[in-house]
C-alpha positions in Angstrom: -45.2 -62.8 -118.4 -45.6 -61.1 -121.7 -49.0 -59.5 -122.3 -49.7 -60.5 -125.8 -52.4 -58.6 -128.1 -55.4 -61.0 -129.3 -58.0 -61.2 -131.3 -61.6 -62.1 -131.6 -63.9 -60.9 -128.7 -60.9 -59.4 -126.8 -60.0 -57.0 -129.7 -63.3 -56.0 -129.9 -63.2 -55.2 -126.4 -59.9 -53.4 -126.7 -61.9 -51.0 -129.8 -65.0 -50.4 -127.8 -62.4 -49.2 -124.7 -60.8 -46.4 -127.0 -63.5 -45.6 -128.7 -65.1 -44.6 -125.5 -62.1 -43.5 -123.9 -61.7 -40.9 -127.2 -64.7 -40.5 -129.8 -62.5 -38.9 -132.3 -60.3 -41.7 -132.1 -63.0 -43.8 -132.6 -64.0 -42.2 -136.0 -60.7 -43.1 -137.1 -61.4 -46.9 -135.9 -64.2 -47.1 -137.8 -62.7 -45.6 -140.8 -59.8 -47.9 -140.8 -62.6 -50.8 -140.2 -65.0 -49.8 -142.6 -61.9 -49.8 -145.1 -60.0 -53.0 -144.4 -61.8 -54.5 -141.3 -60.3 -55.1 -137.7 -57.1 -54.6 -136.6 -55.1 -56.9 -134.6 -51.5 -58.1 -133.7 -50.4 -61.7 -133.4 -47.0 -61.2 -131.6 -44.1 -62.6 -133.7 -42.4 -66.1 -133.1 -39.3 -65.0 -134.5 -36.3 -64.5 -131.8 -35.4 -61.7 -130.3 -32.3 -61.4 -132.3 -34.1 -61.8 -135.7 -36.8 -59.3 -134.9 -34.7 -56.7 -133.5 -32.6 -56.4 -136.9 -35.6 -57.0 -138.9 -36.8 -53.8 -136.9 -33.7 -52.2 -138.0 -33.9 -53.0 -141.9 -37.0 -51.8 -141.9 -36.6 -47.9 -140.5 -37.3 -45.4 -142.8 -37.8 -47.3 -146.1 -40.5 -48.6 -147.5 -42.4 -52.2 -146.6 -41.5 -53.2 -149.9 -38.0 -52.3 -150.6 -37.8 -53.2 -146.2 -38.8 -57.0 -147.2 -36.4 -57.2 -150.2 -33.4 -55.9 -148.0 -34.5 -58.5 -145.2 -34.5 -61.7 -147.9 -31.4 -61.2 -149.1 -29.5 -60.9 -145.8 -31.4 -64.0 -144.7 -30.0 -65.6 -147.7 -26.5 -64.3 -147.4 -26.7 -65.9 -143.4 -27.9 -69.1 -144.8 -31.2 -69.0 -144.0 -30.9 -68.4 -139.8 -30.5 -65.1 -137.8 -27.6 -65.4 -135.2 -25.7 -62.9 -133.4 -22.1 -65.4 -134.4 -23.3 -65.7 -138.1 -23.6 -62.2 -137.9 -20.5 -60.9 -136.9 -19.2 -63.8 -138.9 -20.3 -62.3 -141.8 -18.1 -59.0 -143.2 -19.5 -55.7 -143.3 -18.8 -55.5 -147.1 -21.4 -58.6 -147.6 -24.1 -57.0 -144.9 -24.0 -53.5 -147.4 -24.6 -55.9 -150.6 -27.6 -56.8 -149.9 -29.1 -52.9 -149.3 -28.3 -52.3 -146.0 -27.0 -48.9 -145.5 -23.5 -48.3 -143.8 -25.3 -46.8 -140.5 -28.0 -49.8 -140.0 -25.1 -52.4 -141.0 -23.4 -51.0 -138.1 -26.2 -50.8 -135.4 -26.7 -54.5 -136.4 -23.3 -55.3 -135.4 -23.5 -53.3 -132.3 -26.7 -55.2 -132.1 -25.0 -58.8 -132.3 -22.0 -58.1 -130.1 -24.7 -57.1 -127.4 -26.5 -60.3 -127.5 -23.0 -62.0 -127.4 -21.4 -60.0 -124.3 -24.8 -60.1 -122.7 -26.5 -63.5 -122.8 -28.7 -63.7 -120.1 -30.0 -60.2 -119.9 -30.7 -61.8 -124.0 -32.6 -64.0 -123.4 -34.7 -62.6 -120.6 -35.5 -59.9 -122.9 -39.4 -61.0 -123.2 -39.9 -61.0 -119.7 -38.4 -57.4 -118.9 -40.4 -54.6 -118.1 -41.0 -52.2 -121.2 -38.9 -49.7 -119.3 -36.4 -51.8 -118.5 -36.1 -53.4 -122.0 -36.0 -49.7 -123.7 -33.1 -48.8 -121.5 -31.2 -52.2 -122.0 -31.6 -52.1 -126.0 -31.5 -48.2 -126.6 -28.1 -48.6 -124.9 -26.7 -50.2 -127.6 -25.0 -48.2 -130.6 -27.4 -47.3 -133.5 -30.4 -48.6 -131.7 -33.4 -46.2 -130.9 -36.6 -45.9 -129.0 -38.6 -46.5 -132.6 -36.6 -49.7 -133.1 -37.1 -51.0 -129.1 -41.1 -49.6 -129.8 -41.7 -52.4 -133.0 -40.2 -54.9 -131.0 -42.1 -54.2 -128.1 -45.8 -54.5 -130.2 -45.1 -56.9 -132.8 -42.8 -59.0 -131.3 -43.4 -59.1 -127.6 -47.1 -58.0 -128.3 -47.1 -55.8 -125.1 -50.4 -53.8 -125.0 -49.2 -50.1 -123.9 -46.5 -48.7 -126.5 -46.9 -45.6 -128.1 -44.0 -45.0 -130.6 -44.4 -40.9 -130.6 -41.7 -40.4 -132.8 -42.8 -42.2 -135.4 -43.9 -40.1 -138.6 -47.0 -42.4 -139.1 -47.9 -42.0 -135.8 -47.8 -38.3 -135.9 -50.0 -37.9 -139.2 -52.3 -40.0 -137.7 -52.9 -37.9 -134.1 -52.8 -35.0 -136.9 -55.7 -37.2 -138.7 -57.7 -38.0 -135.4 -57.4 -34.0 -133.9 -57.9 -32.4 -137.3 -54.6 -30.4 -136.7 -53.3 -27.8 -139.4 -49.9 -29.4 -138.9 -48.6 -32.6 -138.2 -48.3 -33.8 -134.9 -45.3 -33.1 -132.5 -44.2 -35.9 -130.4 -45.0 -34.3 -127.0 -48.6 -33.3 -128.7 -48.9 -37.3 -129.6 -47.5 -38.5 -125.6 -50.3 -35.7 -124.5 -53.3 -37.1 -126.7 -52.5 -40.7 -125.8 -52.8 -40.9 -122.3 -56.7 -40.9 -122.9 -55.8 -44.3 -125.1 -53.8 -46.1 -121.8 -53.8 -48.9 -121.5 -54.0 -49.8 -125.3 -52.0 -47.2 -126.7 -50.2 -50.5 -128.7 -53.7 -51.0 -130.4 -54.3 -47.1 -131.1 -51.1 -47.2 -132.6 -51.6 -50.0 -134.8 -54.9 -48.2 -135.9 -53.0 -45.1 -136.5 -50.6 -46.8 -139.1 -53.4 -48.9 -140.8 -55.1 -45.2 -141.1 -52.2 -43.8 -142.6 -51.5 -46.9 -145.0 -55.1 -47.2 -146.2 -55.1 -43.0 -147.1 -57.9 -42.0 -144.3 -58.7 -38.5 -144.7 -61.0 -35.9 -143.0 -63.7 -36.6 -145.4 -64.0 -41.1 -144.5 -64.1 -39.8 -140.7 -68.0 -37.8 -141.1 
């Protein structure tokens, strides 16, 4: 079963584990806490479908401009994410509504996968995370980051750590006090202290990043 992320007395548990597992992680924590109080997850109740091209919309763009993008194509589906309303729907009508020509592809690629492959579909929340980042990165215009937001805000599994991710990789800059930012084998290195709630760290990172932390909030 999935591990989901909570709340309450179990986040709190989760903090006080990285902070002692990594004390310079832990001035981040409590920078990011300090700023806009406790951090946690409540894994979505959208489908798989939905969240995986909501994943998608939002790469590399803003939240804002993300959440405008994602309206409209609800709207232009009639108000429910399918795999058949999407391939129903042409590719002229996806790129109206802001989606670039390379992420209206990946969500077709995306749709004819959950169509050719129903049962490995819907066992999706029940895979391993190795499993389920080798099913989904298989598919056309689909990466790790993607498969990584699906994983920890969807799914709410506990140990993801997207080290790609450019947020991610300010933020091990932040916690380290690095001259430049991050690499992604620097970030995998740094957050095997964090196992096994690299998901948390993560979200901390972000939140860090979001809310302007710099070296000065950390003394």
């Amino acid at each position: 079963m999935t591990e989901a992320i909570e709340t309450g007395a179990r986040a709190c548990e989760f903090e006080a584990e990285l902070i002692k597992a990594d004390p310079h992680l832990g001035r981040v924590i409590g920078a990011v806490i300090a700023k806009a109080g406790r951090q946690s997850v409540k894994p979505s109740h959208a489908a798989p479908f939905e969240a995986l091209v909501r994943a998608v919309v939002y790469q590399s763009v803003s939240g804002k401009a993300a959440g405008t993008i994602f309206a409209r194509l609800k709207a232009e589906l009639g108000g429910t994410f399918s795999p058949t309303k999407m391939l129903a729907t042409h590719r002229d009508a996806l790129m109206a509504v802001g989606l670039s020509g390379t992420k209206t592809r990946a969500i077709q690629s995306l749709a004819e996968w959950f169509m050719a492959n129903r049962r490995m579909a819907q066992a999706l929340p029940e895979l391993p995370d190795d499993e389920l980042v080798a099913a989904l990165t298989s598919i056309a215009g689909i990466g790790v980051w993607t498969v990584n937001v699906f994983l920890i805000f969807n799914l709410g599994r506990l140990d993801v750590m997207p080290t790609g991710d450019l947020g991610i990789r300010r933020g091990v800059q932040l916690v380290y006090g690095l001259k430049t930012i991050a690499t992604p084998k620097q970030v995998q290195e740094k957050a095997e202290r964090w196992r096994p709630y690299r998901s948390i760290a993560s979200v901390y990172l972000w939140n860090a990043m979001k809310l302007k932390i710099s070296p000065p909030d950390l003394k």
